[in-house]
N, C-alpha and C positions, 0 to 999 in steps of 0.2 A: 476127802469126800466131795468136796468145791471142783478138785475139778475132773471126777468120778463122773459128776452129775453132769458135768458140759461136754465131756467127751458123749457120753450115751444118750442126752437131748441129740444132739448134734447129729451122730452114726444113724439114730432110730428115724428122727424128721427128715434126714434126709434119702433114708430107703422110703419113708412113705412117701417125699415128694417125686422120688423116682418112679415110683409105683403110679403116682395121678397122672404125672406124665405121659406113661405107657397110654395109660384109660382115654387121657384126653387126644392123645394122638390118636389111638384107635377109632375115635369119636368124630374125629374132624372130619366135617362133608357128608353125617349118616344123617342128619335132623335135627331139630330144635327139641322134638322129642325124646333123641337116645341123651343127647348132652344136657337136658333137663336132669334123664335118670341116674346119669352118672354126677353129678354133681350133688344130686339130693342124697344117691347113696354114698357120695362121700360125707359129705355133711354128717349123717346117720352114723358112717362109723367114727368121726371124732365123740360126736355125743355119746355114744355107747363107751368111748373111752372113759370120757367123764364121769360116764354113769357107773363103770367100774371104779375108779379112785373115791364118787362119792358111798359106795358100800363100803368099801376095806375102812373108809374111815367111820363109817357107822358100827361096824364089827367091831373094831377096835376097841369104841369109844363104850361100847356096852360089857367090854370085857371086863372082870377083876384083874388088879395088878398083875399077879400071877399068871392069868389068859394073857394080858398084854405080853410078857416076857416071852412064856412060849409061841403065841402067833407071832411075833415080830422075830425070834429067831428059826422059827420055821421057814417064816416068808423068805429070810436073808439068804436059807441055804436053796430056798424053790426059784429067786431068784436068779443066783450062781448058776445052778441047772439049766433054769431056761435061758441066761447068756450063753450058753457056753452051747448049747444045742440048736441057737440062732445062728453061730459064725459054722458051725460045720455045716448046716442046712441051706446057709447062704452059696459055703464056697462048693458047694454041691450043684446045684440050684440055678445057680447066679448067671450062669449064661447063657441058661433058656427060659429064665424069668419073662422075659418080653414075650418069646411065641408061646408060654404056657398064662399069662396074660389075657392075651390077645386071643388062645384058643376058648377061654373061660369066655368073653366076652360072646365070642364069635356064637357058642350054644347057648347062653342064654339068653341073647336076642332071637335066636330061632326060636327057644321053644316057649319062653317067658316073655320075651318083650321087654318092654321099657321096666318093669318091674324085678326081671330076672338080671338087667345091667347094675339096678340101682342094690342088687343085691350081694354081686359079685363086687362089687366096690366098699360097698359099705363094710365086709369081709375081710379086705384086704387092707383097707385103712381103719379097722377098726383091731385088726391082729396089732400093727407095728404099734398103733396108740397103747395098747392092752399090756404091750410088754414095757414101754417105756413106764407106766404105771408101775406095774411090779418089782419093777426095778428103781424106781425111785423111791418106792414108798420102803422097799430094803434099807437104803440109803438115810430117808428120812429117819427111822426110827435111833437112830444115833445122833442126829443132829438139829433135825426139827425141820418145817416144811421151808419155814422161813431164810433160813440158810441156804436152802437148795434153790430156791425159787428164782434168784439174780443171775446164776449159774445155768439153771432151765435155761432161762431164757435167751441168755446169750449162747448156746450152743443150736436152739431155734434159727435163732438169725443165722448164723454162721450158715447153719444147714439153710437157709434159702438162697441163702448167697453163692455155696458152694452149688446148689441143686442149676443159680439159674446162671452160674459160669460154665454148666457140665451142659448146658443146653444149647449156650453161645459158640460151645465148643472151643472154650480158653484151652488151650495145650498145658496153663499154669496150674491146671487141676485137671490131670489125667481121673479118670472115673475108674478105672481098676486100680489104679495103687493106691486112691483115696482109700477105698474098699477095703483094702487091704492092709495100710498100716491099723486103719481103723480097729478093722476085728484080733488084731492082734493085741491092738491095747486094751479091746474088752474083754480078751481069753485070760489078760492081768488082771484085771477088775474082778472078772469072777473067780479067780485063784483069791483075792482078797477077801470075797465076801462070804468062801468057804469059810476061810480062816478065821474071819470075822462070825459068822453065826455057830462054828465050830468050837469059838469061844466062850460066844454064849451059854451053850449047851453044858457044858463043861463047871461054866458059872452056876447052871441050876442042878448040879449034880447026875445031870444025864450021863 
């Protein structure tokens, strides 16, 4: 699970710093005003992550044992799912992320402004935060937050480090096979965490 958690910190913070990248680049030389809103809507969407993590824990927390068992092996198998529907979306996706990006930005400064950038941002970095939630908090329910949290963190870092080698343009972190061994080792992880809530189920007599 240790280090379940530091691959999927790491994969997830590092799509979303690929993502700000895009923003921030598309941003450079429009204003002090567009790069205000893109920044405040990124902000907005880390917070909206956290605002997600701190319900699931209040949900939880108001459940009977029983609610616990079942939401926590529900979560496990909605987890699996939505891993596993991230790597195909991505290798779909993934190499017109930047013009569909940048077309997102492009109309909502025409038609919204500063408001309609800080919206499309906040979206974008508030999806990748939303699943690394749900997937951790999968995770957590077998081991506790505490365990997972040393692990978070250091697949964080890794994922900045790897984000600002992909920026420098090191060749020792090609950015498509990063990608790519990445999502292969979460399409495992989510085979696991089938198996794992599939167990559970099984535990309750489902």
């Amino acid at each position: 699970m240790l280090l379940n958690a530091f691959i999927i910190v790491w994969r997830e913070s590092l799509e979303a710093m690929l993502v700000i990248g895009i923003l921030a680049a598309w941003a450079e030389g429009r204003g002090g005003s567009v790069r205000a809103g893109l920044w405040s809507g990124v902000a907005a969407g880390g917070a909206l992550a956290l605002a997600l993590s701190a319900v699931m824990q209040g949900a939880l927390g108001s459940l009977s044992d029983r609610g616990q068992e079942i939401f926590q092996a529900l979560l496990i198998l909605f987890a699996a799912a939505l891993m596993t529907h991230m790597v195909l979306w991505m290798r779909r996706h993934a190499r017109g992320l930047r013009r569909e990006m940048e077309g997102a930005l492009n109309r909502a400064a025409e038609h919204r402004g500063t408001w309609g950038i800080a919206a499309v941002a906040a979206v974008a970095v508030a999806r990748e935060g939303a699943e690394t939630v749900i997937f951790l908090q999968g995770m957590a329910s077998g081991v506790g937050w505490g365990a997972l949290l040393p692990s978070a963190l250091a697949g964080f870092l890794l994922a900045a480090f790897t984000a600002w080698a992909a920026a420098r343009g090191l060749r020792l972190l090609p950015q498509h096979q990063v990608l790519r061994v990445s999502a292969n080792l979460l399409l495992l992880f989510a085979a696991g965490m089938l198996v794992l809530g599939t167990d559970r189920l099984i535990g309750m007599e489902w």
